[in-house]
N, C-alpha and C positions, 0 to 999 in steps of 0.2 A: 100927333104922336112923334115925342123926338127918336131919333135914330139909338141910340140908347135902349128903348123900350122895344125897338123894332127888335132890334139883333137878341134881347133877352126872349122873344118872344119867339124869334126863329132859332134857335137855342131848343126851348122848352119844346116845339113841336118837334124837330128830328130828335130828342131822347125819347120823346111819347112817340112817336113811331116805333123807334130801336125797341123799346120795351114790347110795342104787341106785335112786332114782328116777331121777339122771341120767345114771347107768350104763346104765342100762336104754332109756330114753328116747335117748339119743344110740347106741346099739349099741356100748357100751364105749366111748365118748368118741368114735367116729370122728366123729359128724355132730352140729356144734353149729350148725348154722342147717339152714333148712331146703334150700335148694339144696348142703350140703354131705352131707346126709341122703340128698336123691336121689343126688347121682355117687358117695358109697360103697355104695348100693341097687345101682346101676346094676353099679359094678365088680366086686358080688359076685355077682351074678344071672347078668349076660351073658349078654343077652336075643336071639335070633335075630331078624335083620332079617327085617320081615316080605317077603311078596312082593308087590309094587305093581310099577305100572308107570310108567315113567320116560318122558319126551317134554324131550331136551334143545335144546341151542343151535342144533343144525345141523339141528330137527326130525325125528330120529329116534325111533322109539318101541320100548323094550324091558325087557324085566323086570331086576331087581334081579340076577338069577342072570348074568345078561352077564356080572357081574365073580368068578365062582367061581374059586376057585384064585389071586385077586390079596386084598390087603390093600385097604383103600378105607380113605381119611378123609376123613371127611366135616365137614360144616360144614351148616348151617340159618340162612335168610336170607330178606328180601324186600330187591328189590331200589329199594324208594320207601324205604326205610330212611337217615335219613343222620347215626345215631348209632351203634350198637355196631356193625352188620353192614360199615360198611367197615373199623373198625377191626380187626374179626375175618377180612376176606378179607384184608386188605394182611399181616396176623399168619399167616394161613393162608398166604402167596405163602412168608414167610421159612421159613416150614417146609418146603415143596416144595422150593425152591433149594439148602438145606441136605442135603436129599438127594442122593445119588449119581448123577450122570446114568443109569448102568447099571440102577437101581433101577426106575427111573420107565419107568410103562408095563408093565412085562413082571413087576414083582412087587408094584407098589402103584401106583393109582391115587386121584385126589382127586378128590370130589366136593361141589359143593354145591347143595343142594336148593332151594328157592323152598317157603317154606308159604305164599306169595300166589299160588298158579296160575291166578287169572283177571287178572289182570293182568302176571305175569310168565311170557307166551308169548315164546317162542323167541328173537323180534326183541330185544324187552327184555332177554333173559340173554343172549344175543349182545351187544349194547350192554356190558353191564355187567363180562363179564368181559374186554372190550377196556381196562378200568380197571384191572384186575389181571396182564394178561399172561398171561390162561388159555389154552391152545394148543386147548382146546374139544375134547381128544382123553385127553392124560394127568391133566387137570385138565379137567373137564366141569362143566355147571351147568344144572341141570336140573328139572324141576315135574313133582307128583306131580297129574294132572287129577283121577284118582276119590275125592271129598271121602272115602270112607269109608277106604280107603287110605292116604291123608293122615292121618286124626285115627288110625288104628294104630298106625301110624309116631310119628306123635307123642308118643303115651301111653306104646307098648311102650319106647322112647328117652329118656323124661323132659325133654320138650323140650315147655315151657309158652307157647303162644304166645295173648295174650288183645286182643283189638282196643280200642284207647284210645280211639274214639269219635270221633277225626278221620281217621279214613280210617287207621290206624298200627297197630302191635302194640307192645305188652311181653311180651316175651319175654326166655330164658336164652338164654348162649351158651358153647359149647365147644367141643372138637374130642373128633372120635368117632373110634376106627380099629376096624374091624371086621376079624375074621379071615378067613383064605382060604375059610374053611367057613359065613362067613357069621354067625357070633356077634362080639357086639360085646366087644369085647375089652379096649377101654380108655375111659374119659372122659377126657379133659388140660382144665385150663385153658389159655383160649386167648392169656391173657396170658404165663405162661413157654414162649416159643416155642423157646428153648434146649431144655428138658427134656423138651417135648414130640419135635422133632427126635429127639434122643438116644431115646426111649421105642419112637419109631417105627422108628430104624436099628436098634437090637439088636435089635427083633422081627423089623426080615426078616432077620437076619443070623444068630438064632438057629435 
């Protein structure tokens, strides 16, 4: 074999390497960064919410099972936030409107949660969804109090939330719709609120 064929040959084996290392590494191409790694994890797994208990706007306190037999989308928020999180409730509001009136309430409700629950008590999510138009009944907003519950939720959901050091968090954002049975069903980006809508209408329609 002349040297010519060698070098074409050791050539073709390090691209066929590179190739299924990033076959392999991306799960067949789905996930080329890492928060596109987690929502194909997420999509494929569809993780049972776990069961915590919720203490929303109007200070009511109740477990996650309240909503069995409805759809929930949810949304993850602090309410001192005054960068992604509004832009993701106001993105979250066109979702809910886009909905059916007939829908809302009786076969999907929307949630969003507070991962600051020593500061976002009741009054403050009160306050805050008077910003968005939440009816605090079909659209609730709500804090998970028991930290161990919280960071569950968190992890089982792939919802990275890590404190900036000035009182703030960095954290992902997306919309979640979890099934009537209680597995989460979908990730959407929360920027196409069009395809998100549509993802959400043929699910209850389906």
């Amino acid at each position: 074999m002349t040297q010519k064929w060698r070098n074409r040959i050791a050539v073709f084996m390090a691209a066929f390497l590179s190739f299924a290392l990033i076959y392999s590494g991306t799960d067949g191409f789905h996930a080329f960064t890492e928060e596109s790694a987690r929502t194909y994890k997420l999509n494929k797994e569809q993780p049972r919410f776990p069961e915590v208990t919720l203490e929303d706007s109007k200070e009511r306190v109740y477990s996650f099972s309240e909503f069995t037999g409805k759809y929930v989308m949810l949304t993850f928020v602090y309410t001192a936030c005054t960068d992604v999180c509004p832009k993701l409730e106001m993105n979250l509001k066109e979702v809910y409107d886009k909905i059916p009136e007939q829908y809302i309430g009786d076969d999907i409700v929307f949630l969003t949660i507070s991962f600051d629950p020593e500061r976002d008590d009741p009054d403050s999510l009160s306050t805050y969804q008077g910003y968005f138009d939440s009816d605090g009944e079909t659209w609730r907003m709500a804090r998970i109090n028991n930290k161990s519950e919280l960071e569950t939720l968190l992890d089982q959901f792939g919802v990275i939330v890590i404190p900036d050091g000035e009182e703030g968090f960095v954290h992902n954002s997306a919309f979640y719709l979890v099934n009537k049975q209680g597995y989460l069903q979908e990730v959407m980006d929360y920027q196409k609120i069009d395809e998100a809508a549509e993802v959400v209408l043929s699910t209850i329609e389906n």
